[in-house]
N, CA, C and O atoms as CSV, one atom per row, in Angstrom:
chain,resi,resn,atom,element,x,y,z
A,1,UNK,N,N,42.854,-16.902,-53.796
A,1,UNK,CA,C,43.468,-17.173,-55.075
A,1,UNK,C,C,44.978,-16.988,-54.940
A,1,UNK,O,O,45.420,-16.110,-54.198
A,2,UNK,N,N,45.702,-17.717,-55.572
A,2,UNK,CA,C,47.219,-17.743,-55.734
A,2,UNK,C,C,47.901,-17.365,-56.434
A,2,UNK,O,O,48.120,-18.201,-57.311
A,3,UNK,N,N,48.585,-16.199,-56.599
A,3,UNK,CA,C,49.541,-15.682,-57.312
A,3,UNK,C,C,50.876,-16.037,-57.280
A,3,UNK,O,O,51.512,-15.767,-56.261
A,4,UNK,N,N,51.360,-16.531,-58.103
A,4,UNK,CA,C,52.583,-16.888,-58.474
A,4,UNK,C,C,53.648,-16.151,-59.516
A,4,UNK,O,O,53.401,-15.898,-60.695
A,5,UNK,N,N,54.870,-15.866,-58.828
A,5,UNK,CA,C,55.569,-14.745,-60.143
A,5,UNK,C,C,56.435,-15.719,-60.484
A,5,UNK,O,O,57.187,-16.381,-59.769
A,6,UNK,N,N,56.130,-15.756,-62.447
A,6,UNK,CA,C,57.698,-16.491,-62.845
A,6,UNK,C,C,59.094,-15.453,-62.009
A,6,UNK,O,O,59.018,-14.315,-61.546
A,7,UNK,N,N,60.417,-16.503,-62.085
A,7,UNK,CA,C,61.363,-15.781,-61.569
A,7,UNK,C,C,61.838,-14.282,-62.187
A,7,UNK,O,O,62.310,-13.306,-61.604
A,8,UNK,N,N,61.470,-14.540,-63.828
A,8,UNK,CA,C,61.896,-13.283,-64.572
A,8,UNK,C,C,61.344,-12.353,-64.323
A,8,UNK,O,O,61.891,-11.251,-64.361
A,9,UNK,N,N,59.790,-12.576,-63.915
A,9,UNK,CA,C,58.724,-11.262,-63.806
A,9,UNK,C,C,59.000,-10.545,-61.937
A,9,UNK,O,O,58.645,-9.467,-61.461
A,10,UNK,N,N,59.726,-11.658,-61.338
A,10,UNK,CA,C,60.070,-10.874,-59.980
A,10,UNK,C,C,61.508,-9.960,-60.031
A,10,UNK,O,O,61.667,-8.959,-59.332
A,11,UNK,N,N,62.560,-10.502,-61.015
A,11,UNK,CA,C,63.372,-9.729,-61.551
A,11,UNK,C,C,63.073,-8.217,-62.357
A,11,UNK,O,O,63.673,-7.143,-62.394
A,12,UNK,N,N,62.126,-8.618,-62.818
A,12,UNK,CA,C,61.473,-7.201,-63.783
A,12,UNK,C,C,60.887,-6.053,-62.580
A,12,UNK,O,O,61.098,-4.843,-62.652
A,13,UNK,N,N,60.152,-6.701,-61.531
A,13,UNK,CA,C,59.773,-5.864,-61.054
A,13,UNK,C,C,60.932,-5.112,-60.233
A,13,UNK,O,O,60.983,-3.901,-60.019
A,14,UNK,N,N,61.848,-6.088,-59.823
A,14,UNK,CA,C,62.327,-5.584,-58.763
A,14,UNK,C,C,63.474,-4.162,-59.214
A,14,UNK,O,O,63.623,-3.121,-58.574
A,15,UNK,N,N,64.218,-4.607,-60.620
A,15,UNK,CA,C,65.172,-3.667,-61.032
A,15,UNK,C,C,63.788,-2.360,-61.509
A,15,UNK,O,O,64.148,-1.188,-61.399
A,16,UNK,N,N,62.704,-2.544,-61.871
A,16,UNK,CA,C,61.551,-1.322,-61.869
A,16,UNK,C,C,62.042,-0.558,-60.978
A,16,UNK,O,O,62.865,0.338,-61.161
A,17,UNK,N,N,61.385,-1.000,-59.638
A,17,UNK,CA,C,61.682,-0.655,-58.314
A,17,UNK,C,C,62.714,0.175,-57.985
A,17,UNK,O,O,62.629,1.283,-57.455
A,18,UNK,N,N,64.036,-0.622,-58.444
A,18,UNK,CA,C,65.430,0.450,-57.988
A,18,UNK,C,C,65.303,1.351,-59.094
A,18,UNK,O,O,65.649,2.442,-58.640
A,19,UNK,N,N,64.962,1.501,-60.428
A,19,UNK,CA,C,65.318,2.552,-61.143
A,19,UNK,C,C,64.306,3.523,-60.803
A,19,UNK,O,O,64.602,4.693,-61.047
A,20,UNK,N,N,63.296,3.317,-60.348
A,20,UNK,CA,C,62.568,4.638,-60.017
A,20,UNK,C,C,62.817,5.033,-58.680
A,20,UNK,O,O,62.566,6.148,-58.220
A,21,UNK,N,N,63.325,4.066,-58.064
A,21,UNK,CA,C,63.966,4.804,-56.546
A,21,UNK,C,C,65.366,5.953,-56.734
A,21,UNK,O,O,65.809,6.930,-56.130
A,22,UNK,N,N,65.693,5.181,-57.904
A,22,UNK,CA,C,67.112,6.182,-58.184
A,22,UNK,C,C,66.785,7.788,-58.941
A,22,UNK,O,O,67.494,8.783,-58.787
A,23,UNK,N,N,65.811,7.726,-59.585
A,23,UNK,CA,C,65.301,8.371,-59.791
A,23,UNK,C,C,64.453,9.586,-59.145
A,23,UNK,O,O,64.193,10.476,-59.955
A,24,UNK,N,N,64.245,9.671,-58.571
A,24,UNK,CA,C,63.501,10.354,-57.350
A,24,UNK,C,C,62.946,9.422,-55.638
A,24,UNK,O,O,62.027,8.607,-55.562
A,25,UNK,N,N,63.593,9.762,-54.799
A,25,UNK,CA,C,63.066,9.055,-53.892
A,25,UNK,C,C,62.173,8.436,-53.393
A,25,UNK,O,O,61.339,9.231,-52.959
A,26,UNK,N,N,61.816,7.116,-53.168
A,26,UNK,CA,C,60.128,6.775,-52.959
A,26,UNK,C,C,59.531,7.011,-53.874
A,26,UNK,O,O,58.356,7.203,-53.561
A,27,UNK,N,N,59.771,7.146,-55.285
A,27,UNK,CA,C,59.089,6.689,-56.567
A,27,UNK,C,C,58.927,5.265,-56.953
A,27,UNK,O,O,57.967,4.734,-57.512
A,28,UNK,N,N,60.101,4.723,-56.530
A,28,UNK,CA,C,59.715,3.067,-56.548
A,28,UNK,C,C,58.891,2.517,-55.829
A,28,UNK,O,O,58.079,1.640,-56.125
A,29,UNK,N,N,59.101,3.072,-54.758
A,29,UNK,CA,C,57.873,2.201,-53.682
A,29,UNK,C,C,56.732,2.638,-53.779
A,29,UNK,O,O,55.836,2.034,-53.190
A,30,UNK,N,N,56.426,3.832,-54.563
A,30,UNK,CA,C,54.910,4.025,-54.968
A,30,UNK,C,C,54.793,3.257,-56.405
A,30,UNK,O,O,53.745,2.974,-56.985
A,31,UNK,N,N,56.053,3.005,-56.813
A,31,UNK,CA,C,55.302,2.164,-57.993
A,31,UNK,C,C,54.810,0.615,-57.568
A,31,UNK,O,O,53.730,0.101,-57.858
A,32,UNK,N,N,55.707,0.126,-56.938
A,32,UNK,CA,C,55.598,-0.900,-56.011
A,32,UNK,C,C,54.171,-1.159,-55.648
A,32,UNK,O,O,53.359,-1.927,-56.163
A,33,UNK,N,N,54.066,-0.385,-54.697
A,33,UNK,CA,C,52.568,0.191,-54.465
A,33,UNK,C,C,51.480,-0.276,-55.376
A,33,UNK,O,O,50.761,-1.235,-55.096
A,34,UNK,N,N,51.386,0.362,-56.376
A,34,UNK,CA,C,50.939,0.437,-57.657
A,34,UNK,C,C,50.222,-1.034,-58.218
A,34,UNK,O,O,49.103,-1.384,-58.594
A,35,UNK,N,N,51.936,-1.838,-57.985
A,35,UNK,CA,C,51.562,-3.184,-58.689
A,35,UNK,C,C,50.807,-3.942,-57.840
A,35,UNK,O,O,49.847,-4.593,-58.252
A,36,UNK,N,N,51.323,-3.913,-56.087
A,36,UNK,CA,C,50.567,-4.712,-55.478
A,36,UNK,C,C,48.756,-4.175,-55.787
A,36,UNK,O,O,47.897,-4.997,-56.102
A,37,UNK,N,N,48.584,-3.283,-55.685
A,37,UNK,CA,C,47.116,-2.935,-55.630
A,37,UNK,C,C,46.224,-3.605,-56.954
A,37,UNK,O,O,45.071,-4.032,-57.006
A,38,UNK,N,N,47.496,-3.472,-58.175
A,38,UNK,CA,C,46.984,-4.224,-59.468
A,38,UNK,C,C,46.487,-5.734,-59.131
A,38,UNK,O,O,45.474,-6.399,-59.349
A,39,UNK,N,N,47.742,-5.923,-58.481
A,39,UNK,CA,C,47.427,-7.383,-57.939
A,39,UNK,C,C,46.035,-8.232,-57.258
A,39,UNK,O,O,45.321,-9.203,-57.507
A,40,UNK,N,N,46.186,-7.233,-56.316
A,40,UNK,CA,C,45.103,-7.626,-55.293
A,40,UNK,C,C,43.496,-7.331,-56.455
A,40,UNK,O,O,42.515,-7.988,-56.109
A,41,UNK,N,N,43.335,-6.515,-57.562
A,41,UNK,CA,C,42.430,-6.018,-58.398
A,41,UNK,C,C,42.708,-7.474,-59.114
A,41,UNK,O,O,41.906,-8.334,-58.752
A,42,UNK,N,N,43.427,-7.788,-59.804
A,42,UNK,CA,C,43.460,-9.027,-60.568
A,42,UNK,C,C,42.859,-10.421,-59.926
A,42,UNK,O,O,42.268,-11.208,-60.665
A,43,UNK,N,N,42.981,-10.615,-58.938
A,43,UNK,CA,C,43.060,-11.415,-57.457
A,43,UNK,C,C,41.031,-11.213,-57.546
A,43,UNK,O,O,40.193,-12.092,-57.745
A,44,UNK,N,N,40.939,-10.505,-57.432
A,44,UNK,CA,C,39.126,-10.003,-57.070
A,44,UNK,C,C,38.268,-10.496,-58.636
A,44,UNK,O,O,37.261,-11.176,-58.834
A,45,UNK,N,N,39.187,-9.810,-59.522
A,45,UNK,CA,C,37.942,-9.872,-61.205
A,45,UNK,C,C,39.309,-10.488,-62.040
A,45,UNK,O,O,39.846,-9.564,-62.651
A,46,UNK,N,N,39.868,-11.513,-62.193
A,46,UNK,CA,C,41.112,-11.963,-63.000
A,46,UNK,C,C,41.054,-11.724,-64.444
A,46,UNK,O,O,41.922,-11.415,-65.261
A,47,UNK,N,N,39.329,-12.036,-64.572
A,47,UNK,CA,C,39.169,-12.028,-66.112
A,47,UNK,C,C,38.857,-10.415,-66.553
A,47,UNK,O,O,38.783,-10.216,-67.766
A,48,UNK,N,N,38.680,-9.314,-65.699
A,48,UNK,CA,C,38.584,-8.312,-66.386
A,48,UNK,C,C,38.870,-7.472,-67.035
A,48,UNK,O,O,38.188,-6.512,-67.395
A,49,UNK,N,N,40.381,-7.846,-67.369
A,49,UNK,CA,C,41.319,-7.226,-68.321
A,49,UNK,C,C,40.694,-7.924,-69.725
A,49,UNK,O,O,39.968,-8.917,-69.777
A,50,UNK,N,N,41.184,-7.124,-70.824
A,50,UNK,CA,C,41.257,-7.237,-72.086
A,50,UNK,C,C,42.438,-8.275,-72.311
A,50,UNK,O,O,43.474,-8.239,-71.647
A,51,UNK,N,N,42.139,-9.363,-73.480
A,51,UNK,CA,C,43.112,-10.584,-73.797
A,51,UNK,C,C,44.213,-10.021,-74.393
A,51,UNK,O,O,43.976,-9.173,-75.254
A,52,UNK,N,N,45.668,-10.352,-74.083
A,52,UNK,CA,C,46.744,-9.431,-74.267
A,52,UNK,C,C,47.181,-10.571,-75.213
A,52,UNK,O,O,47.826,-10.176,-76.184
A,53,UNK,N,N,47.021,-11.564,-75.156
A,53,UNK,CA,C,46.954,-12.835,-76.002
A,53,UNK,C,C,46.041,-14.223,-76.139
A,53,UNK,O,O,44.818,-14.204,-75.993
A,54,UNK,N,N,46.484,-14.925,-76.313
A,54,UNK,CA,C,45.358,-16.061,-76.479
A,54,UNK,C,C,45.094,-16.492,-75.282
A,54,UNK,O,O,43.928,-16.432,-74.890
A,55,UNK,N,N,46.136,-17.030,-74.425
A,55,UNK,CA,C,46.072,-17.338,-72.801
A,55,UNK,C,C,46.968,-16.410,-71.836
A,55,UNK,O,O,47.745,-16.753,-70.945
A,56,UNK,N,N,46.637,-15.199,-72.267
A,56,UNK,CA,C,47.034,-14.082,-71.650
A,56,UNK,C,C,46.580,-13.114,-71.380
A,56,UNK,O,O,46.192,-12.477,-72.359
A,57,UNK,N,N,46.355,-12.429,-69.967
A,57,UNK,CA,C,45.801,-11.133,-69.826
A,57,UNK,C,C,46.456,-9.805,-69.398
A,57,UNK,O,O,47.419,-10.126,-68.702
A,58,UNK,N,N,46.381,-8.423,-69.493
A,58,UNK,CA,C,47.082,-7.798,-69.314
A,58,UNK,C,C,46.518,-6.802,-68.595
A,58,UNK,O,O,45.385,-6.587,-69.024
A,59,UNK,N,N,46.931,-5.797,-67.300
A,59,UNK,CA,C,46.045,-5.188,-66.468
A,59,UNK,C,C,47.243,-3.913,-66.230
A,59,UNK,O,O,48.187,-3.738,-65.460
A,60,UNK,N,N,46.699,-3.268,-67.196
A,60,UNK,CA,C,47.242,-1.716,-67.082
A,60,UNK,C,C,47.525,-1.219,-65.689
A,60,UNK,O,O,46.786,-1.605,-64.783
A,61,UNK,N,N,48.704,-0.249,-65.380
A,61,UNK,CA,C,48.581,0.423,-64.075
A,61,UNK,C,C,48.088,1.733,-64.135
A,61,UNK,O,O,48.032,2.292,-65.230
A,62,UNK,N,N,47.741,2.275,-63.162
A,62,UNK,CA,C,46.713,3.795,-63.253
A,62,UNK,C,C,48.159,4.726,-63.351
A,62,UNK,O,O,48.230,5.522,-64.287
A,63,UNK,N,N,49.325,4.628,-62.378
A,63,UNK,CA,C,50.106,5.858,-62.037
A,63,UNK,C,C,51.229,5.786,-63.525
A,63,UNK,O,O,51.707,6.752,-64.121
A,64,UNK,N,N,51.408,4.388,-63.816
A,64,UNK,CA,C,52.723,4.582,-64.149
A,64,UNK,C,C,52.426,3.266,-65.701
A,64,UNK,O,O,51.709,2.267,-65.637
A,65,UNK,N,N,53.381,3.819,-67.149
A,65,UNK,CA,C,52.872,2.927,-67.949
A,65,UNK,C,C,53.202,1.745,-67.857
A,65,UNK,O,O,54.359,1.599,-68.251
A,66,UNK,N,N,52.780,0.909,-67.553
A,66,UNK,CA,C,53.170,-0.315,-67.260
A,66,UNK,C,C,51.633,-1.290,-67.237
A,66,UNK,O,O,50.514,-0.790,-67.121
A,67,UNK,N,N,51.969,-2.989,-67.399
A,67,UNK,CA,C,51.372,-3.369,-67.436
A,67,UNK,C,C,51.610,-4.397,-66.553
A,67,UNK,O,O,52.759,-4.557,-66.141
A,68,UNK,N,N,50.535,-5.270,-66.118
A,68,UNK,CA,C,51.004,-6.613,-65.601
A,68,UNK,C,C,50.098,-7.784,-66.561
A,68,UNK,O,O,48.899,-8.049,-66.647
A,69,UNK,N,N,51.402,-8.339,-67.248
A,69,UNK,CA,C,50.801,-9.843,-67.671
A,69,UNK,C,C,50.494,-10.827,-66.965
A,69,UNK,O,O,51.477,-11.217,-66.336
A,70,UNK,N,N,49.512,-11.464,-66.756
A,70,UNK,CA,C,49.307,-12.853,-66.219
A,70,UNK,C,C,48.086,-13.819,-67.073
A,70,UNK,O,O,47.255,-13.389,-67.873
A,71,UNK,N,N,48.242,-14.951,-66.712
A,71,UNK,CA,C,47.431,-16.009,-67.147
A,71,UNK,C,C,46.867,-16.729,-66.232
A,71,UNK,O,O,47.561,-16.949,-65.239
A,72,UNK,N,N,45.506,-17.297,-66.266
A,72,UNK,CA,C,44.674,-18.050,-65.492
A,72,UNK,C,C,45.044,-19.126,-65.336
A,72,UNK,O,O,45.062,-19.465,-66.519
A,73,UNK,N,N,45.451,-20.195,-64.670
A,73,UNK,CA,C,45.629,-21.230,-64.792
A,73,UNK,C,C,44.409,-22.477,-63.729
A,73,UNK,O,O,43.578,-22.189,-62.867
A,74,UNK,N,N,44.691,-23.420,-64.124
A,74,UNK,CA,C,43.701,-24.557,-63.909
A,74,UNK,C,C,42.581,-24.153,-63.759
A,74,UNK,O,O,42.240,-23.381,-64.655
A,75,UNK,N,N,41.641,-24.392,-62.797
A,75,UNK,CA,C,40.355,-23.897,-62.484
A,75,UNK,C,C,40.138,-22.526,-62.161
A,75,UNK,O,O,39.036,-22.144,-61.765
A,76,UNK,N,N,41.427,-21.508,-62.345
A,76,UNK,CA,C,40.723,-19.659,-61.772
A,76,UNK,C,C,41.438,-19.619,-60.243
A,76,UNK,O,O,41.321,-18.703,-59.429
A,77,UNK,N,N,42.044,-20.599,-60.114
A,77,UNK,CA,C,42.557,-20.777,-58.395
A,77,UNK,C,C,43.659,-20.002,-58.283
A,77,UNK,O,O,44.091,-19.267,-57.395
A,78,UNK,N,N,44.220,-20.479,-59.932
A,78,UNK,CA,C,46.075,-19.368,-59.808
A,78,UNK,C,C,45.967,-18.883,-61.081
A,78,UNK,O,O,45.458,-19.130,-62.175
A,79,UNK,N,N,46.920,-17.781,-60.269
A,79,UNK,CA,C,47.258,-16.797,-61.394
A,79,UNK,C,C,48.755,-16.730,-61.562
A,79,UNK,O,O,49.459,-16.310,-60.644
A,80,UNK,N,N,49.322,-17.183,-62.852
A,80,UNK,CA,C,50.824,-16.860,-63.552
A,80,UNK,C,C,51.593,-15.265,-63.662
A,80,UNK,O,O,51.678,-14.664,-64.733
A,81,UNK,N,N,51.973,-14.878,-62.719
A,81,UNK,CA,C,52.141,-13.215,-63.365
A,81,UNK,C,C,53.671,-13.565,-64.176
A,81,UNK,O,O,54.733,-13.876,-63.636
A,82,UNK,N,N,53.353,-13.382,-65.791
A,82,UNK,CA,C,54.394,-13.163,-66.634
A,82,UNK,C,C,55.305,-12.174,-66.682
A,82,UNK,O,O,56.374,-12.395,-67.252
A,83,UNK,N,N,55.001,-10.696,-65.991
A,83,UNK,CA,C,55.992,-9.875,-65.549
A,83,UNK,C,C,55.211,-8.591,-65.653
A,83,UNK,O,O,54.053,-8.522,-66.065
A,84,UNK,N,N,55.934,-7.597,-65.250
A,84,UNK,CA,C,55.577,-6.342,-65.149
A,84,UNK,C,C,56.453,-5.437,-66.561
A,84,UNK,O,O,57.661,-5.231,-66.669
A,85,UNK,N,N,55.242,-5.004,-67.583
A,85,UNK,CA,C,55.926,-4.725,-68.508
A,85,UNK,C,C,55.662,-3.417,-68.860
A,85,UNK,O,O,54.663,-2.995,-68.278
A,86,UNK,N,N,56.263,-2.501,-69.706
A,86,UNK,CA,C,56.149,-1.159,-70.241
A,86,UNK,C,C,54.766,-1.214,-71.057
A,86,UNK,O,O,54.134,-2.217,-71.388
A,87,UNK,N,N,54.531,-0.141,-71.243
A,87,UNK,CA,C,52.879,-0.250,-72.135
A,87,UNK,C,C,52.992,-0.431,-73.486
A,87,UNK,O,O,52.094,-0.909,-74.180
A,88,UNK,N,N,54.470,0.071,-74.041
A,88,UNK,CA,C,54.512,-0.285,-75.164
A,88,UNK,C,C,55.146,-1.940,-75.602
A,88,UNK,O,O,55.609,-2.112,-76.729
A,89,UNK,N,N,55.128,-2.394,-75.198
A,89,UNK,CA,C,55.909,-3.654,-74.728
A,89,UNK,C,C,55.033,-4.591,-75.644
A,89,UNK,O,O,53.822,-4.380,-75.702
A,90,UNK,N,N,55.588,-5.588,-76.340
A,90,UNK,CA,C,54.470,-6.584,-77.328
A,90,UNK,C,C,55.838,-7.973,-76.990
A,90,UNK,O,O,56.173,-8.835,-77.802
A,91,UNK,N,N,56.334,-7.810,-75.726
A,91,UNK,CA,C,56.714,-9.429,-75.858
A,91,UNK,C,C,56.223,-10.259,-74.218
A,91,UNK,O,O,56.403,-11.466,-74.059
């Protein structure tokens, strides 16, 4: 299956990344961490998140609040990741 990041959602992750690196060392790259593993979980069961919208799904992270949006597209082959967002986050 194919994952694809809009450009904004690879921007989102990536300034994630440096602010928790700045933050304590190698906190980013375990968040990092984090998302890929979400990923590869999304990748296996796509539909097993709860609908975050109408053609949207959203897949909580275990360590850190954050979410990852994505959408199914065509036949289940690809997946849209809309970005990596805060838990309280409604956009």
């Amino acid at each position: 299956m194919e994952i694809r990041f809009l450009e904004i959602a690879q921007i989102e992750l990536d300034e994630t990344v440096e602010y928790y690196n700045s933050e304590s060392v190698g906190l980013g790259d375990a968040f990092l961490l984090e998302v890929l593993n979400a990923i590869e979980r999304i990748k296996r069961f796509p539909e097993a998140w709860h609908p975050f919208s109408n053609n949207t799904r959203r897949c909580q992270l275990h360590r850190f609040p954050f979410g990852i949006i994505y959408q199914i597209e065509g036949s289940g082959r690809k997946i849209a990741d809309r970005g990596v967002r805060p838990q309280h986050s409604t956009r």
